[in-house]
Structure formats: structure tokens, C-alpha cells
C-alpha positions as CSV (number, residue, x, y, z in Angstrom):
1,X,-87.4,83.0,59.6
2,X,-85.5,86.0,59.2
3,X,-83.4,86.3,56.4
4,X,-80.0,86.7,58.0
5,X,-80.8,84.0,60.6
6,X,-81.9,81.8,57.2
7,X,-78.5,82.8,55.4
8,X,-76.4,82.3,58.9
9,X,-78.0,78.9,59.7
10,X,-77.3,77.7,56.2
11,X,-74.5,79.4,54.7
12,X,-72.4,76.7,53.2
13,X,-75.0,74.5,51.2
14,X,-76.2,77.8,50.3
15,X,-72.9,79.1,48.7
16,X,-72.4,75.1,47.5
17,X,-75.1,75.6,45.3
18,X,-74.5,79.2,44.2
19,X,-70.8,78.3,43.0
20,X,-72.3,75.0,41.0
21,X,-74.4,78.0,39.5
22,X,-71.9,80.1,38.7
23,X,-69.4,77.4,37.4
24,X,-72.3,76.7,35.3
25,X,-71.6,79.2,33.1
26,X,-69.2,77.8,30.8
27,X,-71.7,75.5,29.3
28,X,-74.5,78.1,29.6
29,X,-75.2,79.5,26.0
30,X,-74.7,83.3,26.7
31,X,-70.8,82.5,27.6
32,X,-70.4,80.1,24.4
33,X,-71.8,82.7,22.1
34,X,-69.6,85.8,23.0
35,X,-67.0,83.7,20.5
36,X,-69.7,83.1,17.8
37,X,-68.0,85.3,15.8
38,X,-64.5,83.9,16.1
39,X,-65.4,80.1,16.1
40,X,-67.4,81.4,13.2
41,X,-64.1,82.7,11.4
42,X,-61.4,79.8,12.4
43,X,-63.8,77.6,10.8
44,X,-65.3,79.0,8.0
45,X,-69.0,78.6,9.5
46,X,-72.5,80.8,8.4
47,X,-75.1,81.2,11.2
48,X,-77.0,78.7,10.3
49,X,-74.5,75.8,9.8
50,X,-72.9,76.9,13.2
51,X,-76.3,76.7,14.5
52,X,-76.7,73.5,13.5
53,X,-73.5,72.1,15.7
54,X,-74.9,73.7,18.3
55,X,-78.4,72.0,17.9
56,X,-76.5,68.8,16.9
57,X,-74.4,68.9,20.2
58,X,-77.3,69.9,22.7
59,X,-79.8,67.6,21.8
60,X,-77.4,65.1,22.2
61,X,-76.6,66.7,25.7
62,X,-80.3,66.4,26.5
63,X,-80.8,62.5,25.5
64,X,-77.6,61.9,27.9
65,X,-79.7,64.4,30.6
66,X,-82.8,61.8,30.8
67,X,-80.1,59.2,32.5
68,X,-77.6,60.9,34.6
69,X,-79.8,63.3,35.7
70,X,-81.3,60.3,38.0
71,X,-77.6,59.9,39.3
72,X,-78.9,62.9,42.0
73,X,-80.9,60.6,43.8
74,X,-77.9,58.4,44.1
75,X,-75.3,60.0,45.2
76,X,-74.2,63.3,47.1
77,X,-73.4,66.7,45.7
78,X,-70.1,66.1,47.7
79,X,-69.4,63.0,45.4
80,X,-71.3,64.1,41.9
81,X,-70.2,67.5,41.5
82,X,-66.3,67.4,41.6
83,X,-66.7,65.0,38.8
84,X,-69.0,67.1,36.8
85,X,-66.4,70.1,37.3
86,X,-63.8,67.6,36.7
87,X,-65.5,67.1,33.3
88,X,-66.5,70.8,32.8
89,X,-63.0,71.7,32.6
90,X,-62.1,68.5,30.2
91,X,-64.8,70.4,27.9
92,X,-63.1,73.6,28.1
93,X,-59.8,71.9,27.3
94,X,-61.4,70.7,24.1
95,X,-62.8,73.8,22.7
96,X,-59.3,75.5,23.0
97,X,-57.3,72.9,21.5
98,X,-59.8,71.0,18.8
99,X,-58.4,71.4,15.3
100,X,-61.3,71.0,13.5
101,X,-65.1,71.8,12.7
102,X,-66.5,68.6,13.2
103,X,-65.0,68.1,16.9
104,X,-67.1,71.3,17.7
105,X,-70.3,69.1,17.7
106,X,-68.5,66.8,20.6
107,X,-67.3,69.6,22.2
108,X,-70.6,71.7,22.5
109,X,-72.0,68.0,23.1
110,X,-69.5,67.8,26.4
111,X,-69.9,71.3,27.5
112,X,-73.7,71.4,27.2
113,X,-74.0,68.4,29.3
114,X,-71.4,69.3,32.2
115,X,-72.3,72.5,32.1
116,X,-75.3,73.8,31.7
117,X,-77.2,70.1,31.8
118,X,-75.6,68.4,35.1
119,X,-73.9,71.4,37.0
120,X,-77.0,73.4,37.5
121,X,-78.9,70.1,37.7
122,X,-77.1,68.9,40.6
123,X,-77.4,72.7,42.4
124,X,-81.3,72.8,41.6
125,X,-82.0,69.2,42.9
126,X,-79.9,70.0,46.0
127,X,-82.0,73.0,46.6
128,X,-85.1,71.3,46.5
129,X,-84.8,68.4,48.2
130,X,-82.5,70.2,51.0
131,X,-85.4,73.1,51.4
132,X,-88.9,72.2,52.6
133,X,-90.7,75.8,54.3
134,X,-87.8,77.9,52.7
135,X,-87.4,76.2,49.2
136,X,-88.2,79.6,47.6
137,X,-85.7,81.6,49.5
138,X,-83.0,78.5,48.9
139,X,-83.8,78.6,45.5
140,X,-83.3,82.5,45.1
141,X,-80.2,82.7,46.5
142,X,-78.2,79.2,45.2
143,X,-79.6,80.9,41.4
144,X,-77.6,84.1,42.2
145,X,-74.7,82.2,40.5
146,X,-76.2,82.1,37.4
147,X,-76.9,85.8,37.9
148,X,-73.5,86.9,38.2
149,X,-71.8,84.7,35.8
150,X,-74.2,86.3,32.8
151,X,-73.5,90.0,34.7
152,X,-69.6,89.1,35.0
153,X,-68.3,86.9,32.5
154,X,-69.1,88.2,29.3
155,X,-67.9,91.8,30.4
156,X,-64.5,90.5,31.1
157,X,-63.9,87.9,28.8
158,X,-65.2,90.2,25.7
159,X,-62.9,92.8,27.3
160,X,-60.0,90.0,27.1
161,X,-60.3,88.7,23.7
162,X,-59.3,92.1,22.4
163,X,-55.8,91.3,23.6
164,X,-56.1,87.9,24.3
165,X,-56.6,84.6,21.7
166,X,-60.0,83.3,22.5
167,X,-58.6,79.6,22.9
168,X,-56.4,80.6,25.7
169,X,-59.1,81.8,27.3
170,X,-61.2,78.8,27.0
171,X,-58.0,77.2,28.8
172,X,-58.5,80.0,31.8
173,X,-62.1,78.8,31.8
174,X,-61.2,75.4,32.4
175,X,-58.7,76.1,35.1
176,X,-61.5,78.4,37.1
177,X,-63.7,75.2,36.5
178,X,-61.1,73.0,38.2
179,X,-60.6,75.9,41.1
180,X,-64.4,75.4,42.4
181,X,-63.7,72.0,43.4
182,X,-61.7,72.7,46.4
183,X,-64.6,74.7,47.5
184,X,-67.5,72.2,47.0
185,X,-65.7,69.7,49.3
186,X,-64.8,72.4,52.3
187,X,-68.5,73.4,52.1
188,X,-70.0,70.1,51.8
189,X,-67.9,68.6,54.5
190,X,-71.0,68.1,56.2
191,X,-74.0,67.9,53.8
192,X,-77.3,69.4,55.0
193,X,-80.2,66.6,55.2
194,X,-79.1,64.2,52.7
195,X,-82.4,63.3,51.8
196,X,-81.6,61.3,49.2
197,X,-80.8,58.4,52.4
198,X,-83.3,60.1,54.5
199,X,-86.7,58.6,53.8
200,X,-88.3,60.8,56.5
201,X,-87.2,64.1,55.5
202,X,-89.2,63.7,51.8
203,X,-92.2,65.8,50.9
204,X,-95.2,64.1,48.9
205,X,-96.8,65.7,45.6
206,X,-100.4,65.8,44.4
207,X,-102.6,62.8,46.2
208,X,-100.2,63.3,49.1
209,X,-97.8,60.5,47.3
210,X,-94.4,60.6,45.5
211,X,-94.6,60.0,41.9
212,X,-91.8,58.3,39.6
213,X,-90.9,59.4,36.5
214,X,-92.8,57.0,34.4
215,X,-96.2,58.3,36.4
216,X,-95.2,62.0,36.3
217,X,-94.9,61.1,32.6
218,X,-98.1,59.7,32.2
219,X,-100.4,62.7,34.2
220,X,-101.5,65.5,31.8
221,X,-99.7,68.4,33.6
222,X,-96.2,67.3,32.5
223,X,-97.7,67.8,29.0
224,X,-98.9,70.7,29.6
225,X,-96.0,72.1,30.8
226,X,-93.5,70.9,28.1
227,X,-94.3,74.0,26.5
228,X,-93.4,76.6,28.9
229,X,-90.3,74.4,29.4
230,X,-89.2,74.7,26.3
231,X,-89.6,78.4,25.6
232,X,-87.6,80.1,27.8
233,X,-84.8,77.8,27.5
234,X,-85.0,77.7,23.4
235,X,-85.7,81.1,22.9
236,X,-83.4,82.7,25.8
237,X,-80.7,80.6,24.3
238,X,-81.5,82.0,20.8
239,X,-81.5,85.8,21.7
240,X,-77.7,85.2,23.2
241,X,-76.6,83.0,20.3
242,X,-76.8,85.2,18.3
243,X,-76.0,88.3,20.3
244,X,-73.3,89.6,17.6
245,X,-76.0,89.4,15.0
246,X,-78.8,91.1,16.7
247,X,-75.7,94.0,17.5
248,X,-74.9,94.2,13.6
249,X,-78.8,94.6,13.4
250,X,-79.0,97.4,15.6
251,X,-76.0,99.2,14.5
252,X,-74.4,99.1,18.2
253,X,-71.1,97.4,18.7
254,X,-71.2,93.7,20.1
255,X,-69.6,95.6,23.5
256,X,-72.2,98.0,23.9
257,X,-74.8,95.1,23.8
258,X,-73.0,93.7,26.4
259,X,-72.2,96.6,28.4
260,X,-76.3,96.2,29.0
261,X,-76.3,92.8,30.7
262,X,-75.5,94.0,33.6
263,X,-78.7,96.1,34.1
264,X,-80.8,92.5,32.7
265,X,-78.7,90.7,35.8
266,X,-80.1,92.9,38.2
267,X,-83.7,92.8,37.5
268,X,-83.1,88.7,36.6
269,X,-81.9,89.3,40.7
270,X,-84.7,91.4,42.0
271,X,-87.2,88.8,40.1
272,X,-85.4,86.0,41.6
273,X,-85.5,87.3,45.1
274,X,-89.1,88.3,44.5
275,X,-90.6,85.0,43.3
276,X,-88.6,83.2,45.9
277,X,-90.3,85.3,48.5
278,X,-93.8,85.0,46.8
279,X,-93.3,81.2,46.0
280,X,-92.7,80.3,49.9
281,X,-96.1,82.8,50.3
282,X,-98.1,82.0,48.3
283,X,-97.2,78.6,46.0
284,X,-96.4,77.2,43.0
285,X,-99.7,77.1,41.3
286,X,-100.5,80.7,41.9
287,X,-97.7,81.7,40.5
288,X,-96.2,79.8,37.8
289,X,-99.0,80.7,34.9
290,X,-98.0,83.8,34.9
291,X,-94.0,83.7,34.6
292,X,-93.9,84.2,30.8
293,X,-95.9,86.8,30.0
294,X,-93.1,89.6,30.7
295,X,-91.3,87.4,27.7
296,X,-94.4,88.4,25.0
297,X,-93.3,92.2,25.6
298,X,-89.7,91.7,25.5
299,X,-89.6,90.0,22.6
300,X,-91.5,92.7,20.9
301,X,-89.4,95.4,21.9
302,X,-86.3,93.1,21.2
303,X,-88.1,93.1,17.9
304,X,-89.2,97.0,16.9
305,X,-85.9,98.5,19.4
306,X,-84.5,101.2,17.7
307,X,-82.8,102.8,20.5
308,X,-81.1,102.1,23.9
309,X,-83.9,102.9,25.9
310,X,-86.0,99.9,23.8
311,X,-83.3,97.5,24.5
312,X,-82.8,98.3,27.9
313,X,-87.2,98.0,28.5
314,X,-87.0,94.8,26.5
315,X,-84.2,93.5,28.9
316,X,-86.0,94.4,31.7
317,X,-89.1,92.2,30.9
318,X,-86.7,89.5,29.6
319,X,-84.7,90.0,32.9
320,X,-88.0,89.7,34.8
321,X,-89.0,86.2,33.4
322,X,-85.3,85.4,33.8
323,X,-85.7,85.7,37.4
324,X,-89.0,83.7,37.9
325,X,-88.0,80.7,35.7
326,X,-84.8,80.1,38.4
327,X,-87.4,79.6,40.9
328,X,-90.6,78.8,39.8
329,X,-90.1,75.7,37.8
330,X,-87.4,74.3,40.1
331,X,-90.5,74.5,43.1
332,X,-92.6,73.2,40.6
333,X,-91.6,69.5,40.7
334,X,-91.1,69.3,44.2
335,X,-94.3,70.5,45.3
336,X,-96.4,69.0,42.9
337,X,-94.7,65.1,42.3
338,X,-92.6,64.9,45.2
339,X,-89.2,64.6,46.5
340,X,-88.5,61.0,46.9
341,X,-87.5,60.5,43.0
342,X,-87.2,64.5,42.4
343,X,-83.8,63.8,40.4
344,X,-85.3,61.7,38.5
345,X,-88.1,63.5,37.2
346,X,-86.3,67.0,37.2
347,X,-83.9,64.9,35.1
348,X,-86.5,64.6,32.3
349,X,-87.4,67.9,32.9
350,X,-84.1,69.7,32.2
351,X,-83.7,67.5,28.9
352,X,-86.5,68.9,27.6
353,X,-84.9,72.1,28.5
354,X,-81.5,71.2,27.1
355,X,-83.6,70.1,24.2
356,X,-85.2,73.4,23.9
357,X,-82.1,75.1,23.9
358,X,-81.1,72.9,21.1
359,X,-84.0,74.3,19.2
360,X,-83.3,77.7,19.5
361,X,-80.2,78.4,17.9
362,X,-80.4,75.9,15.5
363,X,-83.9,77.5,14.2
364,X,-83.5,80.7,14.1
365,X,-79.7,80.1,12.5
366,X,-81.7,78.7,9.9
367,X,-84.4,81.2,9.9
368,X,-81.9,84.2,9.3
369,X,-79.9,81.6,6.2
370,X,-83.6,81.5,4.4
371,X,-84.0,85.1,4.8
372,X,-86.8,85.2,7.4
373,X,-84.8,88.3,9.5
374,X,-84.2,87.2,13.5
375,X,-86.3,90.7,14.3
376,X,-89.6,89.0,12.5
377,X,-88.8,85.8,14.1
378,X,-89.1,87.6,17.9
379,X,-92.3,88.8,17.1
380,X,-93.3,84.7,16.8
381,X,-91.4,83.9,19.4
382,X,-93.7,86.5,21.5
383,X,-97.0,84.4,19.8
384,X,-95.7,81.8,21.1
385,X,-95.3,82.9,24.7
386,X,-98.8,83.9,24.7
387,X,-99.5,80.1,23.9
388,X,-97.4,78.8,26.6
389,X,-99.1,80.8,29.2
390,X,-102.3,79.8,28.2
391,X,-101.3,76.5,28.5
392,X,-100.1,77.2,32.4
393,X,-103.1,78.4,33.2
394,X,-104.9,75.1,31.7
395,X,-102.7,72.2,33.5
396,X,-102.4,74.0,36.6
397,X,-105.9,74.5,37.3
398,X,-106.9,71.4,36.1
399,X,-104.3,69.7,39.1
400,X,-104.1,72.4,41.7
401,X,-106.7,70.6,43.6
402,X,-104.6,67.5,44.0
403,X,-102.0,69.0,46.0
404,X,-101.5,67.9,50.0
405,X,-103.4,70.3,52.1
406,X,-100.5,71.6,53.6
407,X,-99.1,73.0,49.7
């Protein structure tokens, strides 16, 4: 199918899911972290015990993730999401108006889990289970949101806070939250293949049958796959955390660090498109072992950058894994457990992301308190790609043969 004819045939569900994307943002860590440095101040915090909110509040997002991610396979994105936004923006009320240090760890706990946890969880599960043949392409373009909200946001609301008190702005945030809502029910007025009350229009996993969660659980892959799961989200999260740090490190203003995302965005983009493309080619388990490696050489430039043309190379190859990780993993649990209880398992899956971007922040915070500098600590996090990938390319070609035929 030609692209235009794809996009034309499908435009609504397709912009459903890249608004849920977008709207994302304001639990996504590289929006929270652009007012590290003031949440920092108004409450008296260092890096690592402001880490440790964070990690408090996001692992607590990701236990909540395990159960109400399932709540996909119940219900429609025409029902689910409005009260997700509904609660996005409750979050965004809260970090403007809460008084004090503790009520950050509920707040980040609230945010976290409407945002990035169930709003992006409800657009990737849509994607999915909507998309059979195209599932790559849907994928690709639903993600953009996430694309433009890191390219957009933090270049306008850095811009504002030099004129404008970063709790008011939390307050805008919440209002644009409640403005997607509208939108979601216009589009969804008539939902494409609701397969969650379709039984025919499911697709079967490895032995041509649809795992549950407890099976997917049990079967080595997942394992071997926790992982690369983690990674990306722990140590993406980490890098954006603490984005005003890593400035101060370089001897660049926090702006001009910034002023660079948008260059990451549209590689992140190009990648996107690419592995969507590629994935409805060629397949998952070709692909996927692969994704991480661009992540050992960014964070080795991240680490020994000493000018803009270093940070800008170790964006790109951030930017590249960026892009594949909106694609790949999502295709991932489709094709290889099915899509009968794909909410379900995807569920577990983006706790242990959730979890992982818990991690992040919280250890290197702590890492940078004890004195082990956060340019040392990307050269471990690069080790640790290396392992990931290696791990990829165990699982998946130990279960590549189970697939359906057809996969």
C-alpha cells in the first residue's frame, strides 16, 4: 500500500494515537527535567535526593502499570483515554500548586503513571492491535508525537520560564492536557477494528497461539529481553534528568543544550520511519538485536564530547536508537505472543520500562553525590549496551523459529 493511500485510509486513528503521543509528554522525563534546576531550588533538594523522588515516584508508577495497563484489553481508547488525560492534567495541577517536598513523590508518582505509563500505553496498544500488514508504518507515524513533543516542548517552555514562573506553566500544561480530549472523541467517533471485541481480527504469536501474561512470563525470551527493556528507558531517562548538569559539565548554557534537540528529533524521526518500513519488510527478529548498538557510541561521545560537533554525533546515534525503540519493541509483542491479551502483556512490559526509568535518575543522582562523575558513568552505561545486545541476539535466535509461518 502506498503511503498516502495508507495515511488517507486511516487518518484519524492515526492522528488518535499521535496526539496520545504527544500529550504524553508531560509525564515523559525530558519535559519534567527542564525544571530540575528550579524544583531543585524551591525545595532545597541536591541531585541525588531529587533523584531519589523521582525513583521513589516511578517505581511506584510502574507497580500501578502491571494492573491498569490490562485495562486496554477492556475497554476503548474512546473510553480509556479521556480519563487518563483527565488525570494527566490533575497531575499537572499538582506540581504547580504542591507546597511541599514530600508531595513531589505523589506528584511524580501521578504524572509518571498518566503520562508517560498509561498515555503512551494506550496509543502503543492501539497501534498494535489496530495494524496487522502495516503495524510498522502505524507504529512510525502514531510515535511522531513523542517526536515532536521532545523537538517542541522544551524549546518553548525553557524559552518561557525566563519570563514566566515555572508553576504557571505547569498550569498551561495541564490545560493543553485537558484540550486533547475534544480531539480523541471527534477522531475516535468511529474506532478502527476494535479488536479488543473482535475475536477474528487477532494475530497469534510463536506456536501460532496467543499467550497470557503468566505464559509470556514464564518463556525465556521475556527474560531475555528485560534487559534491553530497561536500558533505553533508564538510561535515556538519566541523560535528560540531568540535562542541566551534563550543560554545567560541558561549559554550554542549559539553552544551547537544548537548542540541539531539535537536530536528535529528526534523526529519532528518520529512524522511526526507517525501522517502521524495515520492520513491515523484513520482521521483528531481524531487527530488534540490533537496535542498541548506536546507544554504546553515543554514550561514549556523550562521555569524552568536548565540543558541539561531539554532542551533536553522540545525539545522532542516541537519536538513531530513539527512533527504533518506538517501533521495534512495540512490534515485538504482537508478533511474537500475540494480540488477543497484547495489553496485558505490553502492560508488564512498560512497567519494567517505567521501572527502568526509575533506575536511571535515581542512580546516577546518586552516582554524581558519591563522586563517581555522570561522564564516567556513560562510559558504563555504554558496557552495558553491549550486554543488552548480546542478550537480543541470544533470546531471539533461540525463539525465532517458533513464529507462524506467515511472521
Amino acid at each position: 500500500m502506498k503511503i498516502f493511500d495508507f495515511l488517507r485510509g486511516n487518518l484519524p486513528w492515526l492522528s488518535a494515537g499521535m496526539l496520545l503521543t504527544f500529550l504524553s509528554s508531560f509525564g515523559q522525563t525530558f519535559f519534567i527535567s527542564i525544571f530540575a534546576g528550579e524544583i531543585r531550588e524551591t525545595f532545597s533538594l541536591t541531585h541525588g535526593q531529587w533523584g531519589g523522588i523521582y525513583t521513589l515516584g516511578t517505581a511506584a508508577s510502574a507497580m500501578i502499570m502491571v494492573w491498569a495497563g490490562g485495562l486496554t484489553d477492556q475497554f476503548r481508547v474512546r473510553t480509556l483515554a479521556p480519563i487518563i488525560l483527565v488525570l494527566l492534567a490533575l497531575s499537572c495541577f499538582a506540581m504547580a500548586l504542591n507546597p511541599v517536598w514530600w508531595g513531589l513523590i505523589l506528584v511524580i508518582f501521578a504524572l509518571r503513571f498518566t503520562g508517560q505509563g498509561m498515555t503512551s500505553h494506550i496509543a502503543l496498544v492501539a497501534m498494535s492491535r489496530w495494524f496487522i500488514a502495516t503495524r510498522g508504518k502505524a507504529l512510525s507515524i502514531a510515535t511522531l508525537g513523542f517526536a515532536i513533543g521532545e523537538a517542541l516542548l522544551p524549546l518553548i517552555f525553557v524559552a518561557l520560564m525566563a519570563f514566566i514562573d515555572w508553576r504557571v506553566l505547569w498550569m498551561a500544561a495541564a490545560v493543553l492536557a485537558l484540550s486533547g480530549i475534544p480531539f480523541i472523541l471527534k477522531l475516535l467517533t468511529e474506532e478502527r477494528t476494535p479488536q479488543s471485541v473482535a475475536e477474528s481480527s487477532q494475530t497469534a504469536g510463536m506456536d501460532d497461539r496467543h499467550w497470557t501474561r503468566n505464559q509470556a512470563m514464564e518463556h525465556g525470551l521475556f527474560w531475555f529481553m528485560i534487559p534491553a527493556l530497561l536500558g533505553p528507558s533508564a538510561f535515556n531517562t538519566a541523560f535528560f534528568f540531568h540535562q542541566v548538569h551534563y550543560a554545567d559539565l560541558k561549559g554550554i548554557a542549559h539553552f544551547e543544550l537544548v537548542a540541539m534537540y531539535p537536530f536528535y528529533t529528526v534523526v529519532g524521526i528518520v529512524a522511526m520511519m526507517a525501522s517502521g518500513w524495515a520492520l513491515d519488510r523484513f520482521g521483528t527478529a531481524r531487527l530488534i538485536p540490533f537496535m542498541q548498538l548506536p546507544m554504546v557510541i553515543g554514550f561514549v561521545l556523550f562521555a569524552y564530547a568536548g565540543s558541539y560537533t561531539a554532542l551533536l554525533s553522540g545525539l545522532f546515534f542516541f537519536a538513531l536508537t530513539t527512533g527504533f525503540n518506538t517501533t521495534l519493541p512495540n512490534a515485538f509483542w504482537a508478533e511474537f505472543y500475540g494480540t488477543r491479551h497484547l495489553g496485558s502483556i505490553k502492560a508488564m512490559a512498560a512497567a519494567v520500562m517505567v521501572f527502568g526509568s526509575a533506575i536511571g535518575p535515581g542512580l546516577t543522582g546518586w552516582g554524581i553525590d558519591m563522586g563517581l562523575g555522570l561522564e564516567t558513568q556513560y562510559v558504563l552505561v555504554a558496557v552495558y549496551f553491549v550486554f543488552t545486545t548480546g542478550m537480543m541476539f541470544i533470546g531471539i535466535g533461540r525463539a525465532k523459529h517458533r513464529l507462524p509461518r506467515a511472521a
